[in-house]
C-alpha positions as CSV (number, residue, x, y, z in Angstrom):
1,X,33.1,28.0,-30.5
2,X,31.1,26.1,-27.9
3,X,27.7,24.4,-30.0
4,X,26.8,21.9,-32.4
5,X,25.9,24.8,-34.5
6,X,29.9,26.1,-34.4
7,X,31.0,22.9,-35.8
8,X,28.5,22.3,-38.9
9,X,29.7,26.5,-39.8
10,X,32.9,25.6,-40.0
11,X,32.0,22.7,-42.9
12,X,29.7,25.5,-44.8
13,X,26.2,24.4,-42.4
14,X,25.1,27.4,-41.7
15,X,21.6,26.6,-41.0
16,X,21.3,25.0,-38.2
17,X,18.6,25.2,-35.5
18,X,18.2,23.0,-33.2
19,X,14.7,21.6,-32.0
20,X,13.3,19.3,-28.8
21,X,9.9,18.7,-30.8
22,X,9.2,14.8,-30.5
23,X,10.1,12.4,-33.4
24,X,6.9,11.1,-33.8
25,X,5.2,14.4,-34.4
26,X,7.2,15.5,-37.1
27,X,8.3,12.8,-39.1
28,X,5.5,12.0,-41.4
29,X,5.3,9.6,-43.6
30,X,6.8,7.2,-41.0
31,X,10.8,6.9,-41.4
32,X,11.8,3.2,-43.4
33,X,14.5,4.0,-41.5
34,X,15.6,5.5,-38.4
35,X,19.4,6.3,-36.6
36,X,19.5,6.4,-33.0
37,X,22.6,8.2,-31.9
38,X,22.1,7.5,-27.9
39,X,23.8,4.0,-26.5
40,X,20.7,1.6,-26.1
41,X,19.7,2.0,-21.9
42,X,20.1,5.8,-21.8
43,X,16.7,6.3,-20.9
44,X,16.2,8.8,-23.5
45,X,16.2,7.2,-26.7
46,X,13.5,8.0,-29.4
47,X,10.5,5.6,-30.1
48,X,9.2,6.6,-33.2
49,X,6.1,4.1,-34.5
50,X,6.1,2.6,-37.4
51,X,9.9,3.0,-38.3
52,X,10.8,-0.1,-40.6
53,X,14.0,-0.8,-39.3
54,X,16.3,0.9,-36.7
55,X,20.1,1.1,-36.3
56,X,22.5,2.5,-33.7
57,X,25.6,4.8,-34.3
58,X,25.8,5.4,-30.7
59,X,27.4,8.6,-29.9
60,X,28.8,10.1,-26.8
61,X,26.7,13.2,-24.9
62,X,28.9,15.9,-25.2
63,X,26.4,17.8,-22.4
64,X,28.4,15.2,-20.2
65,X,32.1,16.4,-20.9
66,X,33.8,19.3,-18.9
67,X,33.5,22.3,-21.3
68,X,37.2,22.7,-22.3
69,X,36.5,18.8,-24.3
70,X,33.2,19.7,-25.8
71,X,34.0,21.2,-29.0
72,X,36.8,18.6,-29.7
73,X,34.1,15.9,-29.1
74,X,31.7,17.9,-31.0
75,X,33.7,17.5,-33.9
76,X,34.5,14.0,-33.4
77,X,30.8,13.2,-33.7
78,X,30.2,15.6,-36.7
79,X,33.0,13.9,-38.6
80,X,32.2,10.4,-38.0
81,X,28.3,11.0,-38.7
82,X,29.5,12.4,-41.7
83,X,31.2,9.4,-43.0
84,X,28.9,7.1,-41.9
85,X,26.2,9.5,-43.8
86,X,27.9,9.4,-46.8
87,X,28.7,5.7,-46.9
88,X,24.7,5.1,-46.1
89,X,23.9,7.5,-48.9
90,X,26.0,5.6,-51.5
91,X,24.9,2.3,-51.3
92,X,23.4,0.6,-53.7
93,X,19.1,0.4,-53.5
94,X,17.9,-3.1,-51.7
């Protein structure tokens, strides 16, 4: 195990592949929301135009851990996005 794509296989992901493509050329109609995952200052967060709100979940960079801690934070991120995800996904419509 050493990627992001390990850690969603072993919660049944299997379909994972990763892309650098820029936000605002894919994401069409424009997001009414959009989760930034990198601490606000990074120098590397996404601007994506006409996003109607925006929200951090800031997340460490586990490109910036010594390899024998990357898989442990790897799954720390997966498992707290996936909380968060599921809390966002049941609430109820504004």
């Amino acid at each position: 195990l050493d990627g992001v794509a390990d850690v969603l296989r072993e919660i049944g992901i299997g379909e994972f592949v990763p892309s650098r493509r820029a936000l605002d050329t894919v994401l069409e109609p424009r997001p009414d929301l959009l989760i930034i995952l990198c601490e606000e200052g990074c120098g590397s967060c996404p601007y994506v135009p006409g996003a109607r709100r925006s929200v951090r979940w800031p997340q460490l960079d586990p490109d910036r851990l010594p390899a024998v801690e990357r898989v442990g934070a790897l799954r720390r991120i997966r498992d707290d996005l996936g909380l968060r995800v599921a809390t966002l996904v049941n609430l109820p419509p504004i």
